[in-house]
C-alpha positions in Angstrom: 17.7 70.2 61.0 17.0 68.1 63.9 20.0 66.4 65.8 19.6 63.0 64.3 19.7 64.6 61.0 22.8 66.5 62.1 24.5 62.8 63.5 24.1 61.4 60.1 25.5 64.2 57.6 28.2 64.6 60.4 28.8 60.7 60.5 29.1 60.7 57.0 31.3 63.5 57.2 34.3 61.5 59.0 33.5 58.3 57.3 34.9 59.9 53.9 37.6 62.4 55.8 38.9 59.5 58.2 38.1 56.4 56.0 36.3 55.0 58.6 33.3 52.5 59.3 29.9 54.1 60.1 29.7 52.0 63.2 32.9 53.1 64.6 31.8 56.7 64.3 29.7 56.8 67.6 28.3 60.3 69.5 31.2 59.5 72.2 33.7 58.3 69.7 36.8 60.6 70.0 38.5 61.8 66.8 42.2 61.1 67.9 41.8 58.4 70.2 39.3 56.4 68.3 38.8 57.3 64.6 42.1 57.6 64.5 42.6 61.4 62.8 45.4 63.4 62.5 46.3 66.9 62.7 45.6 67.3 58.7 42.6 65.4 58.9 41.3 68.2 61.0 41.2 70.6 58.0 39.5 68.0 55.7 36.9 67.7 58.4 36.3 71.9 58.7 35.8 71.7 54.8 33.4 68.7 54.7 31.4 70.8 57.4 31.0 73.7 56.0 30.1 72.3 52.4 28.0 69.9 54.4 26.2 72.1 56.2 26.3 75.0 54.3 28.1 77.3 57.0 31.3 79.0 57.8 34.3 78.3 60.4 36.1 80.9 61.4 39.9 79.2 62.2 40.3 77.8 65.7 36.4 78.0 66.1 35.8 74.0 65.5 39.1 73.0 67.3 41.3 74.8 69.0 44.9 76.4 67.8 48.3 76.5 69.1 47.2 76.1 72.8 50.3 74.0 73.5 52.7 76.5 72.5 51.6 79.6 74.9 53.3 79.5 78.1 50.7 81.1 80.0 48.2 77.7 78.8 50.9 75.1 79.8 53.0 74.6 82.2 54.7 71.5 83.4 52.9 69.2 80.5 48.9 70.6 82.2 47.3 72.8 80.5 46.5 75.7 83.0 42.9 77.1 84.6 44.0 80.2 82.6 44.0 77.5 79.5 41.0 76.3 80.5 39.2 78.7 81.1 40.2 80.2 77.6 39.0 77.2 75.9 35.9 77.1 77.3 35.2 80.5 75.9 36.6 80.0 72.6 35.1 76.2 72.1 31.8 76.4 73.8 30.5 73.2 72.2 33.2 70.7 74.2 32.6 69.5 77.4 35.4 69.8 79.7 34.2 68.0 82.8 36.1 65.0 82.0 39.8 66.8 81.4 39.7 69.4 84.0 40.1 66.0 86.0 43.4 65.8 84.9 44.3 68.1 82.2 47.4 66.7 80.3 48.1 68.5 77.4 48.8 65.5 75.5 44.6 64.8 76.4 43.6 67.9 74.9 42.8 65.6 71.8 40.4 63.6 73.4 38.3 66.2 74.2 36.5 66.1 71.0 34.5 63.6 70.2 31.5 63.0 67.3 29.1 65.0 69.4 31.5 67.7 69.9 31.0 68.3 66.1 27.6 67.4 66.5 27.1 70.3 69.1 29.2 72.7 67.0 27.1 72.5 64.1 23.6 73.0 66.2 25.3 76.3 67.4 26.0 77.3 64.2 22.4 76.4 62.8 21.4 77.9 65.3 23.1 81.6 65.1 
């Protein structure tokens, strides 16, 4: 699949999990921040992309899983380099640059955005 082909399934993807317009779901759209989804929503969206695509994801491999509630990842509301630097080797798809900037835990959300996904599913097409 090329990665237009990807956008689309995966724009169609949130339009039925989030209940959202297909213009609103742009490659730098963020999921929490602007779509609007919740924590369930996130398990919708895991479903619809692996039916959609055919694949499997492992928990924790499309978004990350109680990273707030290890002390070693968060101290003093910022996630850590030690939290960093473990999501960066358990989500290679997300760009960080912005949020090791300031990394509030309470950002951690906006971290993923439509071409997150979009990434995640060329690695896994890929593999």
């Amino acid at each position: 699949m090329t990665r237009d082909e990807i956008l689309t399934t995966v724009t169609e993807v949130l339009e039925e999990a989030l209940g959202v317009d297909e213009e609103d779901v742009t490659p730098e759209a963020t999921l929490i921040g602007d779509l609007e989804a919740e924590s369930i929503d996130f398990l919708d969206i895991v479903f619809r992309i692996e039916k959609a695509f055919d694949v499997k994801i492992e928990q924790g491999e499309l978004f990350p899983d109680n990273v707030a509630q290890n002390p070693e990842f968060v101290q003093d509301g910022k996630v850590t380099q030690k939290g960093i630097t473990a999501l960066k080797e358990r989500l290679p798809h997300v760009d960080f640059t912005e949020f090791e900037q300031d990394p509030d835990v309470t950002k951690v959300g906006d971290i993923f955005t439509v071409d997150t996904i979009v990434r995640f599913v060329e690695r896994k097409l890929a593999a």
